[in-house]
C-alpha positions as CSV (number, residue, x, y, z in Angstrom):
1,X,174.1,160.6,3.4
2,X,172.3,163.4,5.6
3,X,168.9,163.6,5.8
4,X,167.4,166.8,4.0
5,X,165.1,169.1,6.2
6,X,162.0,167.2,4.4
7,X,162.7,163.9,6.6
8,X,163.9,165.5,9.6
9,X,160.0,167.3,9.7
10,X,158.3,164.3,8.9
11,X,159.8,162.5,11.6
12,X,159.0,165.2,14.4
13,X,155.3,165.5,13.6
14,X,155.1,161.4,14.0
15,X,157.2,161.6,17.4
16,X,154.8,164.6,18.6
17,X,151.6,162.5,17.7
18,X,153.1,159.2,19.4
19,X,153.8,161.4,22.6
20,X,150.4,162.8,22.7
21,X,148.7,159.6,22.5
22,X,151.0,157.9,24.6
23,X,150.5,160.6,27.2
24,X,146.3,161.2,27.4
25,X,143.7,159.0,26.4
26,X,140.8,160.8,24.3
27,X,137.7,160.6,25.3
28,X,134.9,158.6,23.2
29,X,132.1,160.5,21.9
30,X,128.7,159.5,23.8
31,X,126.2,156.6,22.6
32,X,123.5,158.6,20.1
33,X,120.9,156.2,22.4
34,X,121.1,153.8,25.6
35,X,119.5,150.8,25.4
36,X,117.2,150.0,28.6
37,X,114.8,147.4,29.7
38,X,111.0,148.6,30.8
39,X,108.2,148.0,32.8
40,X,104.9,149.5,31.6
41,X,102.7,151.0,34.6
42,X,99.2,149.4,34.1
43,X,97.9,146.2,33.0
44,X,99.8,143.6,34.4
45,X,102.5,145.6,35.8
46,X,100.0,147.5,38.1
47,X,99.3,144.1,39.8
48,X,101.2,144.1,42.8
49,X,101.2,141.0,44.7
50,X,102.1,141.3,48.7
51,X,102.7,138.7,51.0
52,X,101.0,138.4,54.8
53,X,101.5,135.5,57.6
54,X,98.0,134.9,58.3
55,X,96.6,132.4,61.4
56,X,94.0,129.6,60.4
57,X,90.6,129.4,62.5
58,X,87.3,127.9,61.9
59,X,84.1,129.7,60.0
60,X,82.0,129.5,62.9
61,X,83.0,128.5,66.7
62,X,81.2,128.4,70.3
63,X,82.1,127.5,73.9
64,X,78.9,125.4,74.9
65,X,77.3,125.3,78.5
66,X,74.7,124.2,80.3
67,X,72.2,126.7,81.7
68,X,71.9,125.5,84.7
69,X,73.9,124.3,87.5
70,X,74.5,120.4,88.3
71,X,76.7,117.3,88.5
72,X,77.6,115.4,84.9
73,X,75.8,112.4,84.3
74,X,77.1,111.3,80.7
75,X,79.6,112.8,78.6
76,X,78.3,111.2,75.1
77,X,81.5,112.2,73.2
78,X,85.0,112.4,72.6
79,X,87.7,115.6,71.6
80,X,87.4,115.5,67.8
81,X,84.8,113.5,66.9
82,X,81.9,115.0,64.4
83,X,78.5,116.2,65.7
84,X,75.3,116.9,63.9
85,X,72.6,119.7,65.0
86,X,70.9,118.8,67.5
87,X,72.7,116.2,68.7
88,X,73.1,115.6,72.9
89,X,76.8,115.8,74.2
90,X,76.3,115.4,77.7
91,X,73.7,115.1,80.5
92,X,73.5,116.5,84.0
93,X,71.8,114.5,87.0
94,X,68.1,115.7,86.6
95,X,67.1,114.3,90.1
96,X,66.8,117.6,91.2
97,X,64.9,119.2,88.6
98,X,62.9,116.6,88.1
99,X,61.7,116.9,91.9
100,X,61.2,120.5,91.5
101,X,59.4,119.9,88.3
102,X,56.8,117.8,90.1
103,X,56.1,120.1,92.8
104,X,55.2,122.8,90.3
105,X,53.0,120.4,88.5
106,X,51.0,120.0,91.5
107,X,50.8,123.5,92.4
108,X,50.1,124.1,88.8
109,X,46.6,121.6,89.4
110,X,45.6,123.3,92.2
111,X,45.6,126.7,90.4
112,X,43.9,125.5,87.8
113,X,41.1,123.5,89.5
114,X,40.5,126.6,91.5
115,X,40.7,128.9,88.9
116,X,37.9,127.1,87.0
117,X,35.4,127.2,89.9
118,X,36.7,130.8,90.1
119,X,34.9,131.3,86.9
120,X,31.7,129.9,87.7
121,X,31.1,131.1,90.8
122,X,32.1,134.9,90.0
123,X,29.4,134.5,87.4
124,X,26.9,133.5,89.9
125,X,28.0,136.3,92.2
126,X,29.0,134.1,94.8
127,X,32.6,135.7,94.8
128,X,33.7,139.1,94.2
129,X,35.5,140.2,91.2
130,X,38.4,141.0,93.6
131,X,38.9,137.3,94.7
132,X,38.1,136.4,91.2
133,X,41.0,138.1,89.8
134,X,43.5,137.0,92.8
135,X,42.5,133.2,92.0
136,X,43.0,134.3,88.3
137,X,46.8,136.1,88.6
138,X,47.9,132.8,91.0
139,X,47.0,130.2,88.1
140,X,49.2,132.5,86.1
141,X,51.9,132.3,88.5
142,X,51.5,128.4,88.6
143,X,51.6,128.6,84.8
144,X,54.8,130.4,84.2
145,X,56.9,128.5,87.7
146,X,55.9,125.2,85.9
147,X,56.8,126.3,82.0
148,X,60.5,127.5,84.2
149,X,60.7,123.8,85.7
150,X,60.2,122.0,82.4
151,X,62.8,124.7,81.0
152,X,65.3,123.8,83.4
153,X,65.4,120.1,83.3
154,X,65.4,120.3,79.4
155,X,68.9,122.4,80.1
156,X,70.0,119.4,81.9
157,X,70.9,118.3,78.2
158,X,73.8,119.8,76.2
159,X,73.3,119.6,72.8
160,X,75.5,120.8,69.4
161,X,73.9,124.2,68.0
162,X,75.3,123.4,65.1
163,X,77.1,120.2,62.8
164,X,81.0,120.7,63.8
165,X,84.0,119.0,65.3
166,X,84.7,118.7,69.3
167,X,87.5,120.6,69.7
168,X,87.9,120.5,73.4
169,X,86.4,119.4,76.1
170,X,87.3,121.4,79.4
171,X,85.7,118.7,82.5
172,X,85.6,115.3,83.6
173,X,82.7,113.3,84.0
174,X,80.7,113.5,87.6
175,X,82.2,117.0,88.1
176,X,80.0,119.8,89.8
177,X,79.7,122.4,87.1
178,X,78.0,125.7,87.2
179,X,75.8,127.4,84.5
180,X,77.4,129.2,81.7
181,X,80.9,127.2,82.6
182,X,82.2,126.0,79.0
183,X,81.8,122.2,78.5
184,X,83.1,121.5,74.9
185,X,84.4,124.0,72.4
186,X,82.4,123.3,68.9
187,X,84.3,124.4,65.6
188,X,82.3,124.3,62.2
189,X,85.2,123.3,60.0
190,X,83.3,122.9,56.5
191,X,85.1,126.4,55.8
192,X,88.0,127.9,57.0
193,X,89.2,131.7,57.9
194,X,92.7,133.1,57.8
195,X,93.1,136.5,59.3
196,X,96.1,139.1,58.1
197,X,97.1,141.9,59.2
198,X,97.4,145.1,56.7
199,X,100.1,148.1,57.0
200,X,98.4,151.3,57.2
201,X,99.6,152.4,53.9
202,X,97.8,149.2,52.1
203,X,94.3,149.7,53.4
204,X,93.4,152.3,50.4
205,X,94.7,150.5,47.6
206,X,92.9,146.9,49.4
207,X,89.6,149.3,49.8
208,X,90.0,149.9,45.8
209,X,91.0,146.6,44.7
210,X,87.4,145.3,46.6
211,X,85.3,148.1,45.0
212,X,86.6,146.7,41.3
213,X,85.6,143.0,42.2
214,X,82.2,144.1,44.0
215,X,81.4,146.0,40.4
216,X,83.0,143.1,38.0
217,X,85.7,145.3,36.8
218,X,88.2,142.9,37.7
219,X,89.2,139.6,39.6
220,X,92.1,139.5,42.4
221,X,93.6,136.3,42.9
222,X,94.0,135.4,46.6
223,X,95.5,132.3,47.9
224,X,97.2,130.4,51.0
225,X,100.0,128.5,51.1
226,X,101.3,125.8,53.2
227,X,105.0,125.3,53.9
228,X,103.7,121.3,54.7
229,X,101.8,121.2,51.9
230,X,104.1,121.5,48.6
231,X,103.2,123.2,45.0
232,X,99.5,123.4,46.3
233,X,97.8,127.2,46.1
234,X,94.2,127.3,48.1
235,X,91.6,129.5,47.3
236,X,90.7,132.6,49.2
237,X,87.9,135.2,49.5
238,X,86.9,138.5,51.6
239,X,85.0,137.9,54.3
240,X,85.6,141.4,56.2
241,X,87.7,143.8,56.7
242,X,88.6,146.5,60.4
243,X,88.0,150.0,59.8
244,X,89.6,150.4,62.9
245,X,93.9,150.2,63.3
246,X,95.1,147.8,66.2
247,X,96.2,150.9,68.8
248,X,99.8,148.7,68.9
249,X,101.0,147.6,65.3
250,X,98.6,150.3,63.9
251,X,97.7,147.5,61.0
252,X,94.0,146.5,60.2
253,X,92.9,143.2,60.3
254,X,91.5,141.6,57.3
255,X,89.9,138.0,57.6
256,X,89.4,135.8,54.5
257,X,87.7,132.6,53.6
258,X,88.4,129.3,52.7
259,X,87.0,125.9,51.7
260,X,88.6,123.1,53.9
261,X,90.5,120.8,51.2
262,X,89.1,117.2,51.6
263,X,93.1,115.9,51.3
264,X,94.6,117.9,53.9
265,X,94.1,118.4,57.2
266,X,94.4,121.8,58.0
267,X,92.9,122.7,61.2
268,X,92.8,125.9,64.0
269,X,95.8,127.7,64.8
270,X,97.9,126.7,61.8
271,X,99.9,129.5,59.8
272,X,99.8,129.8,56.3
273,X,101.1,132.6,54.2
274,X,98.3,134.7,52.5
275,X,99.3,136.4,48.4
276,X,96.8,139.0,47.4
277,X,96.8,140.8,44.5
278,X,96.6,144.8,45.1
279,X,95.3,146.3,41.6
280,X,96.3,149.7,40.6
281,X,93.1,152.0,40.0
282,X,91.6,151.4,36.6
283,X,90.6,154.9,36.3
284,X,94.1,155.8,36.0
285,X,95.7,158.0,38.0
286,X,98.5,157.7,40.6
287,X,98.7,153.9,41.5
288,X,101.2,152.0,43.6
289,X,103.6,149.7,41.7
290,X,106.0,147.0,42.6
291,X,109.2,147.5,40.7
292,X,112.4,145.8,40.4
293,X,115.2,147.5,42.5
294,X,117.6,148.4,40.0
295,X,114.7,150.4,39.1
296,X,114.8,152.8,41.7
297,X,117.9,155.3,42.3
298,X,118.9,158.3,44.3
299,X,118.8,162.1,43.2
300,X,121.6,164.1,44.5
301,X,119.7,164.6,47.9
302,X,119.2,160.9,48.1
303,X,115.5,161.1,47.4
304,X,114.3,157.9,45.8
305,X,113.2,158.2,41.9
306,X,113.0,156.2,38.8
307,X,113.6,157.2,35.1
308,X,110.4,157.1,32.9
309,X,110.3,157.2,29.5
310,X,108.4,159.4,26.6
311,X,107.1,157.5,24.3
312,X,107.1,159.8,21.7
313,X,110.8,161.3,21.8
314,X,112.2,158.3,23.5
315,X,113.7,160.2,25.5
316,X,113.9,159.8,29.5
317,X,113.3,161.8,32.7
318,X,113.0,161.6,36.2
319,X,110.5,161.0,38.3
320,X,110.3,161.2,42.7
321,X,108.7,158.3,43.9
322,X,108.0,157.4,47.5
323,X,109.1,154.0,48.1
324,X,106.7,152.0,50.6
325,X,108.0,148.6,51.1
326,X,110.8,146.4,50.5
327,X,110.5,142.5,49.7
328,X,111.9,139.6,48.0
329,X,110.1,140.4,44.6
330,X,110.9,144.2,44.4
331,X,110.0,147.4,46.1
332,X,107.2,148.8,46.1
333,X,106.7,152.1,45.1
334,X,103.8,155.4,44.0
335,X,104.1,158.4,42.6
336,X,103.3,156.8,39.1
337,X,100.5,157.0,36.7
338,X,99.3,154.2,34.8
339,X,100.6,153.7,31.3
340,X,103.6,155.4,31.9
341,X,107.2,153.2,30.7
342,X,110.0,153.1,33.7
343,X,113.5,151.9,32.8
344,X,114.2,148.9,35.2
345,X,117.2,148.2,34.2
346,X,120.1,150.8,33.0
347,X,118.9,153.7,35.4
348,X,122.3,154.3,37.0
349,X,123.8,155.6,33.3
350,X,120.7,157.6,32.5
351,X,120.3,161.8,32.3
352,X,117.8,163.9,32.1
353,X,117.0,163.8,28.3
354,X,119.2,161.1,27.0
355,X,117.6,159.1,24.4
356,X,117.2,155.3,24.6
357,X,116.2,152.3,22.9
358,X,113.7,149.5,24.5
359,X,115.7,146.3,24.6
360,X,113.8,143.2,23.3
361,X,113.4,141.3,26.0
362,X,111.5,144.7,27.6
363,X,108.2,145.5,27.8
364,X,106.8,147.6,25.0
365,X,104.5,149.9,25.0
366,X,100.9,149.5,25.2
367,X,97.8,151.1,25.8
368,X,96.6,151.5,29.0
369,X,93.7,148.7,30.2
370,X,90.2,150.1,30.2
């Protein structure tokens, strides 16, 4: 039986279908919205914490000498023990001053007796008020040589200016030392300091961060750690900052405080790694932000930029950026204003316009922190 013209057409249009399909592949028709996860600029987003290698040293140090030359006598104590005010440390021989001391006492009487008779007899007129006043100016003289001579054998004793640790002691017993020559180095170690150094490009947000705590705006957390001491955070505060670059590493120094644990021994010299907080500016305004890196992209003249969302179209754009620095947590970037919504993750597949949708597990918007 032949197959009327009916079959044979039906049987060509399914051939030319199963050519075409077999032969391209259609395109799918784009996504009406992306999903995306987000990072809201502001409030806790805007807390950017940075990480520094900072040096330990005590609150308060000094090199102590005697002020006068002389041999050691007694050296009352050892390389770290504790010393109260006040206390003595070491002794010089005072033969020597004492000797000289004497002298001036004598000298001292005999200007003194004479200056007394002085007194009397000018009165009388026996004397003129020329010799009067020469008899007058050498018991002066007398005065001040013997208050210098009970000065200098009272500097034949070293004693702690303040209550500290002996760090170091630089001489032997019975050595010859001269005036001003360190003896011991004293270290107050009740607190502690640890000094960073700042990039240039961290010194203005630092400057703002410190305003907002000096007015109560805000709190930044700043603490040390210690890779001997495990899952223990220390305390820190300001205690100055440079306003002047180091002329090599063009960084600012920045020296903060801390209260020496009672447990631990941390001492001089150690390392510890200093976390500070660097607060975006609560007035709003452009604020520096540390953002994952699959936030940040490249535009077509591989310029860095992000993709920020409007909260009212939900729909994205983009946005240049200038991306400062690099680390383990992120990248840190400005060119932001607070309150604004950055895609963090999904930015690769994102146009200019595209709608999306906020994933769960990202941040929502919110309103920007007074």
């Amino acid at each position: 039986m032949r197959p009327t013209n009916s079959a044979l057409l039906a049987c060509s249009l399914i051939a030319s279908t199963l050519l075409i399909s077999c032969g391209e592949e259609q395109p799918l028709p784009p996504p009406a919205s992306r999903p995306v996860k987000t990072m809201l600029v502001g409030g806790i987003s805007a807390v950017d914490t940075r990480q520094f290698p900072g040096t330990v040293d005590a609150i308060q140090k000094a090199e102590l000498a005697f002020r006068v030359d002389g041999k050691l006598k007694e050296i009352l104590v050892k390389e770290g023990e504790l010393v109260k005010q006040g206390q003595v440390l070491a002794r010089l021989d005072p033969t020597d001053y004492q000797i000289v001391l004497n002298d001036r006492k004598a000298t001292f009487a005999t200007a003194e007796a004479n200056y007394e008779r002085a007194k009397k007899l000018v009165e009388k007129g026996a004397i003129s008020r020329v010799d009067h006043d020469k008899i007058r100016a050498d018991y002066f003289t007398a005065k001040a040589s013997l208050d210098a001579a009970e000065q200098n054998l009272e500097y034949t004793t070293l004693k702690a200016t303040f209550p500290g640790y002996i760090a170091k002691r630089y001489v032997e017993n019975y050595e010859e030392v001269s005036k001003k020559q360190a003896i011991f180095m004293l270290q107050d170690l009740s607190e502690l300091e640890i000094s960073i150094d700042v990039p240039e490009s961290l010194m203005i947000q630092l400057r703002k961060s410190t305003d907002a705590v000096n007015k109560g705006r805000t709190a930044r957390k700043m603490f040390a750690v210690f890779d001997q001491i495990k899952d223990m955070e220390f305390p820190l505060t300001l205690k100055e900052v440079s306003t002047t670059a180091d002329v090599n590493t063009s960084t600012f120094k920045v020296t903060l405080k801390m209260k020496h644990p009672n447990n631990y021994n941390i001492l001089p010299g150690m390392t510890a790694t200093v976390f500070a907080e660097v607060f975006a500016d609560e007035r709003g305004g452009e604020v520096t932000v540390n953002l994952p890196i699959s936030a940040v992209v490249s535009d077509p003249e591989k310029n860095p930029r992000v993709w920020v969302v409007d909260q009212d179209t939900m729909t994205v754009s983009p946005r240049p950026v200038k991306a400062d620095m690099l680390s383990s947590s992120g990248i840190s970037v400005s060119g932001l204003d607070a309150g604004e919504l950055v895609v963090t993750a999904g930015a690769a597949f994102l146009s200019d316009g595209m709608k999306v949708t906020l994933l769960q597990t990202g941040e929502q918007p919110a309103e920007q922190p007074e």
